[in-house]
C-alpha positions in Angstrom: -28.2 -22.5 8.9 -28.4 -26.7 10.2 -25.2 -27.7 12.4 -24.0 -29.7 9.7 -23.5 -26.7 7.1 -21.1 -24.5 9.7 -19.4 -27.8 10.6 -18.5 -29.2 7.0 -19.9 -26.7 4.5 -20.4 -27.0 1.2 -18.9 -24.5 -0.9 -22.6 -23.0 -1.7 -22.8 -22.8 2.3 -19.6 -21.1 2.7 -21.1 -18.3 0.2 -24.6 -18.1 2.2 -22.8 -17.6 5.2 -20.5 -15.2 3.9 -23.6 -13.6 2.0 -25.9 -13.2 4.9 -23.0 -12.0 7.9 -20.7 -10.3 7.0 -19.8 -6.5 5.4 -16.6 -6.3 3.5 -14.4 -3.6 3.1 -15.0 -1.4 0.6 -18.8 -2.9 -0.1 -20.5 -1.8 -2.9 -23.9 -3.0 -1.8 -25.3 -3.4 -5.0 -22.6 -5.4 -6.9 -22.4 -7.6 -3.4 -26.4 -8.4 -3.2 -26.6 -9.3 -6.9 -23.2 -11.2 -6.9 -21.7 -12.2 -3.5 -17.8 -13.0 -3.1 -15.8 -15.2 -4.4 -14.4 -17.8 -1.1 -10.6 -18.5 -1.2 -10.1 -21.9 0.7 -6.1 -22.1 -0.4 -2.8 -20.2 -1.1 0.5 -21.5 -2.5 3.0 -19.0 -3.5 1.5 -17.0 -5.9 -1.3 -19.3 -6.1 -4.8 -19.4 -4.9 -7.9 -22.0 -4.7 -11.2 -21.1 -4.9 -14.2 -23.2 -2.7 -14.8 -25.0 -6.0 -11.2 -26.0 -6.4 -11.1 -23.3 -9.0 -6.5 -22.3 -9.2 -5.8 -18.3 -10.0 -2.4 -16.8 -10.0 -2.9 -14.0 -7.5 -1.3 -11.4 -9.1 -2.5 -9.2 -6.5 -0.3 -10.4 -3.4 -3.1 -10.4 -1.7 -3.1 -6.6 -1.2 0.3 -5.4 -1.8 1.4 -7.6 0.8 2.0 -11.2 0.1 5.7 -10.9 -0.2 7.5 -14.1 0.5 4.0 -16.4 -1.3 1.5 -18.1 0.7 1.7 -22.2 2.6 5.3 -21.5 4.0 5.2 -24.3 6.6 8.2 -22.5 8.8 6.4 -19.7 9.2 3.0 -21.4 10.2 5.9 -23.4 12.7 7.3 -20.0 14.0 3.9 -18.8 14.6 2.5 -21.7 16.1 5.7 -22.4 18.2 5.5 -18.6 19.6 1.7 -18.7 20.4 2.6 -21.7 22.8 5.4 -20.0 24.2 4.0 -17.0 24.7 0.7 -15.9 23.1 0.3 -12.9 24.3 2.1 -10.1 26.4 1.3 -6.5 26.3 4.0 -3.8 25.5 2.7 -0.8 27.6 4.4 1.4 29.7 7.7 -0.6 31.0 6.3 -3.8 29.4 8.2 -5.9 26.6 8.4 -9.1 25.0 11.0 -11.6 23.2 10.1 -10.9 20.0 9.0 -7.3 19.9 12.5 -6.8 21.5 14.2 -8.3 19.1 12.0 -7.1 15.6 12.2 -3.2 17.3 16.2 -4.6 16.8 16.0 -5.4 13.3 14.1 -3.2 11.6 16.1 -0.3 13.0 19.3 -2.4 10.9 17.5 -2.1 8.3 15.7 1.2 8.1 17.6 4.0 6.8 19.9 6.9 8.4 19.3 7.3 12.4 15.9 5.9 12.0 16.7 3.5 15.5 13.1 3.8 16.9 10.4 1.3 16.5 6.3 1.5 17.7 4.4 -1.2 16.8 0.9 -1.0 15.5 -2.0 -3.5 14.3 -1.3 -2.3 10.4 -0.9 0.1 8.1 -3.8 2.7 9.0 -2.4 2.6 12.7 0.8 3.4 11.3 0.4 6.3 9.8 -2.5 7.0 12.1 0.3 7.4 15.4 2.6 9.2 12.6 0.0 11.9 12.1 -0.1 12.6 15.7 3.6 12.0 16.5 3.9 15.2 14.0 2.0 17.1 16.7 3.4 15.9 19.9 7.0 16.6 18.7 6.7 19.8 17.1 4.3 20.5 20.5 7.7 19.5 22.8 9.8 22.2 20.0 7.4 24.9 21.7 5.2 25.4 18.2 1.8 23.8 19.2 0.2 25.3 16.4 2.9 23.8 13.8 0.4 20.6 13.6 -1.1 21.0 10.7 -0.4 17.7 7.2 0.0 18.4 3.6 -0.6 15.3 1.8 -1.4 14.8 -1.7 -4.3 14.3 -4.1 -4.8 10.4 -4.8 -3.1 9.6 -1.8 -4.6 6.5 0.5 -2.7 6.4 4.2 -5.3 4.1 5.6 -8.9 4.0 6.8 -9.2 4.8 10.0 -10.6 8.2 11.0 -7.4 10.3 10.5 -5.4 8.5 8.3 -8.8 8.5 5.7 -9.2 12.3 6.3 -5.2 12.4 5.5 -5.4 10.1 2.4 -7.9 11.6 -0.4 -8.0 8.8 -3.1 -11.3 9.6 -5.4 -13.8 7.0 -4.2 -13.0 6.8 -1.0 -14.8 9.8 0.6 -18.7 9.1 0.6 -21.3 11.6 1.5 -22.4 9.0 4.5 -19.1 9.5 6.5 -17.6 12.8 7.9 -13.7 13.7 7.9 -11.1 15.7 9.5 -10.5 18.3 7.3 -9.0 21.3 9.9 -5.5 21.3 9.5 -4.9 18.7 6.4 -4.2 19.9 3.0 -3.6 18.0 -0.5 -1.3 19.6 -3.2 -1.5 17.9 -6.7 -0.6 14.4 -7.9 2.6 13.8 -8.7 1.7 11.7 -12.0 3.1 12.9 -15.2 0.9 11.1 -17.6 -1.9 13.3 -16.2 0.4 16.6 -16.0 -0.7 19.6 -18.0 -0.3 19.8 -21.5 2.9 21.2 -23.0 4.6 20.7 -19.8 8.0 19.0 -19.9 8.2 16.2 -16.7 11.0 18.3 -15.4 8.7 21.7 -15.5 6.1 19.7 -14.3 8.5 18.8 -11.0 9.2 22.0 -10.3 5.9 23.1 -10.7 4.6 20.7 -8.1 7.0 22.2 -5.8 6.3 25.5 -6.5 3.0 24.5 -5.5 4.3 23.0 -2.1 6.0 26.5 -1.4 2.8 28.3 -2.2 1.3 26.5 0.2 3.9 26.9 3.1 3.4 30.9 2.3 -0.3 31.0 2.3 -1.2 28.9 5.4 2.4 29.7 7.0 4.9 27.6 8.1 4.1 28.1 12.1 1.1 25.9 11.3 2.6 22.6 9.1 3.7 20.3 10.8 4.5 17.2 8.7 4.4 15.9 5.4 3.4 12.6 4.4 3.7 10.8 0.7 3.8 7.3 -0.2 7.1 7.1 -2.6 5.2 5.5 -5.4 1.2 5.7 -5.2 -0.3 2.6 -4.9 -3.6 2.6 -4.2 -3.9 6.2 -6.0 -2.7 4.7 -9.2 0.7 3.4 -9.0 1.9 7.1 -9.3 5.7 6.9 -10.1 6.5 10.9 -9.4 9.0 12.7 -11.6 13.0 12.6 -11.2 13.9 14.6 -8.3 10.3 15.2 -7.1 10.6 13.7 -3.6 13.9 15.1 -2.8 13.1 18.3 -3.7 10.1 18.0 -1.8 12.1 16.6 1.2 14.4 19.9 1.1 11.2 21.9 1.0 10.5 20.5 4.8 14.0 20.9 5.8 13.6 24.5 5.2 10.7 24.9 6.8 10.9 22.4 10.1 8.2 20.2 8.6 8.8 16.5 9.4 8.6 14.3 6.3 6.7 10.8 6.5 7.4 8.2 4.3 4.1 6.2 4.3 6.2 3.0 3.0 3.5 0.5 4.0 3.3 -0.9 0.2 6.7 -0.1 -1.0 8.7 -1.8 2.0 10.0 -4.9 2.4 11.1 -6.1 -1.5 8.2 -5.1 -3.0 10.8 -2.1 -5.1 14.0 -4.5 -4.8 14.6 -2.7 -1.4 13.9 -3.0 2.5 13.0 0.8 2.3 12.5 2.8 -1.0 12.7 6.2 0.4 17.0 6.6 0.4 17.8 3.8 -1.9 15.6 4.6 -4.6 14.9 8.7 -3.8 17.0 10.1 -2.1 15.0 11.4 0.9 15.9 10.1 4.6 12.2 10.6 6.2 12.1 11.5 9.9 9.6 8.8 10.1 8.5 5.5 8.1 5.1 3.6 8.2 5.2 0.3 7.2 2.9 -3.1 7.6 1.5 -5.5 4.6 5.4 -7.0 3.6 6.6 -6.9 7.5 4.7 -10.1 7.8 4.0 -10.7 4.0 0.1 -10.6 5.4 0.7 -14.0 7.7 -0.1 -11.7 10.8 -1.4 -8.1 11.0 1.4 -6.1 12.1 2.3 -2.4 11.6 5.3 -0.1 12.2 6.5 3.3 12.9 9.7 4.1 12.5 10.9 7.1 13.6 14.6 9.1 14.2 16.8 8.9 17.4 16.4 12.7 16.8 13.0 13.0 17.5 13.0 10.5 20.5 15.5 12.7 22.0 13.0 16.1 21.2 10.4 13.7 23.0 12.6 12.1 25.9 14.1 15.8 27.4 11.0 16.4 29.9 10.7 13.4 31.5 7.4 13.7 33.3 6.1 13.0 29.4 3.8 10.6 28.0 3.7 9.1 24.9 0.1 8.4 25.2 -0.8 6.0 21.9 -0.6 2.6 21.4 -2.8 -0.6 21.0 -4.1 -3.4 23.1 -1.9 -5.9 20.0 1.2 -3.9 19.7 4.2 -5.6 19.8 2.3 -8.7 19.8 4.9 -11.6 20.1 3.2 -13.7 17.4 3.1 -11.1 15.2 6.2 -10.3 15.8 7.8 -13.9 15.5 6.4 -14.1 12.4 7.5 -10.9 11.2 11.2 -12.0 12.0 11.3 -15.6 10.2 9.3 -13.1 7.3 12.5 -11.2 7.0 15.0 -14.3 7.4 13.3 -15.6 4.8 13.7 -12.6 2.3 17.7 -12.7 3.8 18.1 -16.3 3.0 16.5 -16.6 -0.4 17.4 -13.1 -1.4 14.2 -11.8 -2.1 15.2 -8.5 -2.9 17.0 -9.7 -5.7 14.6 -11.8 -7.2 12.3 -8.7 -7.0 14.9 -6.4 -8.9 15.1 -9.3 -11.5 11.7 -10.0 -11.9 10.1 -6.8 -11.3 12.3 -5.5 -14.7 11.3 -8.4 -16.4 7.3 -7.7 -15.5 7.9 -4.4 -16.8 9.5 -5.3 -19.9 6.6 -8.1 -20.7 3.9 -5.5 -19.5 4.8 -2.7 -21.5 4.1 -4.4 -24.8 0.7 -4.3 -23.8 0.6 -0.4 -24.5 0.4 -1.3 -28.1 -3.5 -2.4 -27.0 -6.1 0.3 -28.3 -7.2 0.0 -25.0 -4.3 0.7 -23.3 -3.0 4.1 -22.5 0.0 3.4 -20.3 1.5 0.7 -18.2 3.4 1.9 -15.3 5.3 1.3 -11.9 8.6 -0.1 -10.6 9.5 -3.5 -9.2 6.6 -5.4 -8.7 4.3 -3.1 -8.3 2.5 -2.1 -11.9 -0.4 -1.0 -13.6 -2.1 -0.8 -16.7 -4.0 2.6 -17.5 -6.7 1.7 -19.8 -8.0 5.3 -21.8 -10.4 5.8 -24.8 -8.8 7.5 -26.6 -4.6 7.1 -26.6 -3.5 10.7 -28.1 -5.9 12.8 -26.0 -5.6 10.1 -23.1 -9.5 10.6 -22.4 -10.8 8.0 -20.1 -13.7 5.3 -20.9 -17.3 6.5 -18.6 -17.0 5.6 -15.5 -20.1 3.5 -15.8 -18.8 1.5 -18.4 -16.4 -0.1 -15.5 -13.7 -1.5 -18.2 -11.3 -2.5 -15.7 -13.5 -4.6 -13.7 -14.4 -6.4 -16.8 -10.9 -7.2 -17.7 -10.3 -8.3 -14.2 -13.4 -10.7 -14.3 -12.8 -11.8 -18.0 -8.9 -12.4 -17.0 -10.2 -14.5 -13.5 -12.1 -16.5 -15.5 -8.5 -17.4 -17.5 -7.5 -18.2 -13.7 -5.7 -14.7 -13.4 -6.3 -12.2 -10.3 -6.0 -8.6 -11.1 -7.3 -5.6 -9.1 -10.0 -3.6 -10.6 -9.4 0.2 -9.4 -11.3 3.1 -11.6 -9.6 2.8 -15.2 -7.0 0.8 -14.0 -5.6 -2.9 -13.6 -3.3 -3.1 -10.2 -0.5 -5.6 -9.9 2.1 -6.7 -7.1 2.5 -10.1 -6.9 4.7 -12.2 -4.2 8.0 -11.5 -4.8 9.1 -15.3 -5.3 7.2 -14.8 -8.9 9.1 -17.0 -11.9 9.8 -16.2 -15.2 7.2 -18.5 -16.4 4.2 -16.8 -13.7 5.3 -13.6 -15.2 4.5 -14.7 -18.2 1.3 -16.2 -17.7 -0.1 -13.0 -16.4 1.2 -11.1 -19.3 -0.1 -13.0 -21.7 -3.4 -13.7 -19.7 -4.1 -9.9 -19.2 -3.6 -9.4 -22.6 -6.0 -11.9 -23.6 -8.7 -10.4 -21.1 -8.0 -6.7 -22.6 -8.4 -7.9 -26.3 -11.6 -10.0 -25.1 -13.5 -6.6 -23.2 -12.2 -4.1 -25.8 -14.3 -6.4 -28.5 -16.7 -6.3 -26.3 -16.7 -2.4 -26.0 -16.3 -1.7 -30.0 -19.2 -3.7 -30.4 -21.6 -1.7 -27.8 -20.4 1.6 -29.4 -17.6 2.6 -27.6 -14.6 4.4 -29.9 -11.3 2.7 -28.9 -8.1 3.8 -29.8 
C-alpha cells in the first residue's frame, strides 16, 4: 500500500488494510473474505461513526462494556496525565504503584462481604483464568490437592484463553481445530427456564438443577471439586436470567461441600444490573471470589480483576515460604488503573447506577412489547442487559435453521436504520452505556422492531412458517 494511503487513508484504504492484516476474533472466514468489517473512526456516548461518516446507536456498549459512553474528555485527561507521570511500573513481587494502590483500595469498598483482596489482570479471560487456578492453590494449602477439579455450566463463556475457554462451553465456541482442557471441568445444565423441560414449573425446574449439582458432587466426589464458577446472568450464553433462588441454593450447595464459589461478574459489574456487584444485591450469594473487567474501565483501557476473600488470603499467607506464582507483565498498570478510578468517580458523581435501574426498567418495559412479533419468542434480561429470542414457531418455541441466520439479518437490516445490535445464534444481544436516555431507548425499540417486521417478511416470503 503507497505511503500516502497509511498516512491519510481513505476510508476504502482503511478497509484494504484491515482486509489484508488482520484476523479478528471470532472470524468466520467466509462471511469476512466475501464482506470485510465495518471501520468505526468515532464514539460519543452511545453513539458511533462509521469511516463513511455513517452515525449508529451502539446498542451493544461495545461488548458489554461501554458503561459511562464513549469521548469523555476527563478520562482521555486522566489517562493521558498518568501516562506522563508514570507510564509504566510493574507490580511483581514487592512492587506497587499510585494507582493500583489506590484501585486495589476501592474496589475492595465496594465489593461485597470480606472480599478485601484485589489481583489485577489484562481482562476478563485473565480473570477468571488466575480464579480457576487460585481454586487449586487454596484448596492445595487446605491439604486436599486433589479437590481441584470446576463445575461450570452449559452455555457458559468465562473467556478465551486456554483454561477459561475449556471452563466456558458456549455452543459455537469449541471448533474441531482447537483442543481443550477437559480433565477436571464439568458443565451441569443451563439455568434458562424458557428452555426447561416441559410441564416443569420454574420452581421444580430450580430444584431440579440443584439436584443435578448434588448428583454431581456424589458421583465425581466432593474430595475432587474444587470451585464453582457461574456468571449471575448469562451473557454471552443468552442473557440467561436463572430461576428465583437458583444461585443461592447453588451457593449453599458449595458451602456444604468446601467448594469455593466464583462469581464471574465480568459483564454484570459495575452498573450494568443497577449495582457495583450483582452477586449479594441482586442474589443473595457472597462469592469467595469475583472476576470482573469490561465496566471497570467502561473499555477505555483493558483492565481485569480478581477479587477474592481476606479468608482465603489468610489460607494462602500461613506458610510463608509461599508463592503466589501468577500474574502479568500489565497488571496493575497505572494507566489502566487511573482510568479505572476517574471510570468509577464518574459512575459516583452522576449516579450511574441509578440511571441504569431507571432505564434498564424502562428498556424492558419498551422491549417486551416486541414479543407480540411472530418472530419473537421471548425478550429477556435485567438492567441493561436484554435480549430478544427470535423462534419459529411461538407455542412449541422451535427455533428457525440455523442456516437461515435470522438474527444476523435483523442486526444488518436494523444497522442499516443506524442501529447496532449483536447477532448471537437465534438471538439479538443488547447492553448499551448506561448514560442511555429515554429518547435512545426508544429509538432502539422502535428501530428493532422495524428490522424484525422487515426480515420476518422476508422469511414468510422464502417459505419459512412464522408464528
Amino acid at each position: 500500500m503507497p505511503p500516502a494511503a497509511l498516512n491519510s487513508p481513505a476510508p476504502q484504504d482503511l478497509w484494504q488494510m484491515d482486509h489484508r492484516h488482520s484476523l479478528h476474533p471470532w472470524t468466520n472466514f467466509g462471511s469476512f473474505q466475501r464482506e470485510g468489517a465495518l471501520v468505526i473512526t468515532k464514539g460519543e456516548g452511545c453513539w458511533l461513526w462509521d469511516a463513511e461518516g455513517r452515525r449508529y446507536l451502539d446498542a451493544v456498549g461495545g461488548l458489554w462494556c461501554t458503561n459511562i459512553g464513549l469521548g469523555r474528555r476527563e478520562m482521555a485527561q486522566a489517562i493521558a496525565e498518568q501516562a506522563e507521570r508514570l507510564a509504566f511500573s510493574n507490580t511483581f513481587v514487592d512492587m506497587a504503584n499510585d494507582p493500583s494502590a489506590r484501585l486495589a483500595a476501592k474496589l475492595a469498598a465496594l465489593a461485597p462481604g470480606d472480599l478485601n483482596r484485589v489481583m489485577f489482570t489484562t481482562g476478563g479471560s485473565t480473570a477468571v483464568d488466575t480464579a480457576v487456578r487460585m481454586v487449586a492453590y487454596v484448596q492445595s494449602c487446605l491439604g486436599q490437592p486433589s479437590k481441584t477439579g470446576i463445575v461450570a455450566r452449559d452455555h457458559s463463556y468465562h473467556g478465551s484463553t486456554y483454561l477459561s475457554q475449556s471452563v466456558g462451553k458456549r455452543p459455537g465456541d469449541r471448533v474441531p481445530e482447537f483442543r481443550y482442557k477437559e480433565d477436571g471441568i464439568w458443565h451441569l445444565t443451563p439455568p434458562n427456564p424458557y428452555r426447561r423441560p416441559s410441564g416443569m414449573t420454574e420452581t421444580e425446574f430450580r430444584d431440579w438443577l440443584v439436584d443435578e449439582f448434588e448428583t454431581l458432587i456424589a458421583t465425581v466426589g466432593a474430595d475432587r471439586i474444587g470451585g464453582f464458577i457461574a456468571e449471575p446472568i448469562q451473557a454471552s450464553g443468552g442473557v440467561i436470567v436463572p430461576p428465583d433462588g437458583y444461585l443461592h441454593a447453588m451457593w449453599q450447595v458449595c458451602q456444604r461441600h468446601g467448594i469455593l464459589f466464583i462469581a464471574d461478574e465480568v459483564v454484570t459489574a459495575f452498573g450494568r444490573l443497577g449495582h457495583w456487584f450483582a452477586s449479594r444485591d441482586l442474589f443473595d450469594v457472597q462469592p469467595d471470589i469475583i472476576c470482573t473487567a469490561k465496566g471497570l474501565t467502561s473499555g477505555y483501557i483493558p483492565l481485569g480483576a480478581m477479587i477474592f476473600s481476606d479468608r482465603l488470603w489468610s489460607i494462602m499467607e500461613q506458610d510463608p515460604d509461599r508463592w503466589f506464582t501468577a500474574g502479568f507483565t500489565y497488571s496493575g498498570h497505572p494507566v489502566a488503573c487511573a482510568a479505572a478510578l476517574k471510570n468509577i468517580e464518574i459512575m459516583e458523581r452522576e449516579d450511574l447506577l441509578t440511571n441504569a435501574t431507571r432505564m434498564g426498567a424502562l428498556f424492558q418495559s419498551r422491549l417486551k412489547r416486541l414479543e407480540d412479533l411472530p418472530l419473537v419468542g421471548q425478550v429477556r434480561g435485567r438492567g441493561l442487559m436484554l435480549c430478544t429470542e427470535n423462534v419459529a414457531d411461538k407455542a412449541t418455541r422451535e427455533p428457525l435453521p440455523d442456516g437461515v441466520n435470522e438474527s444476523k439479518r435483523i442486526s444488518n437490516a436494523a444497522e442499516a436504520m443506524g442501529l447496532m445490535v449483536r447477532p448471537m445464534a437465534h438471538l439479538n444481544v443488547m447492553s448499551p452505556p448506561l448514560t442511555i436516555t429515554e429518547d435512545e431507548v426508544d429509538f432502539i425499540a422502535t428501530t428493532l422492531e422495524k428490522a424484525i417486521r422487515q426480515v420476518t417478511d422476508e422469511l414468510v416470503r422464502e417459505g419459512h412458517r412464522i408464528g
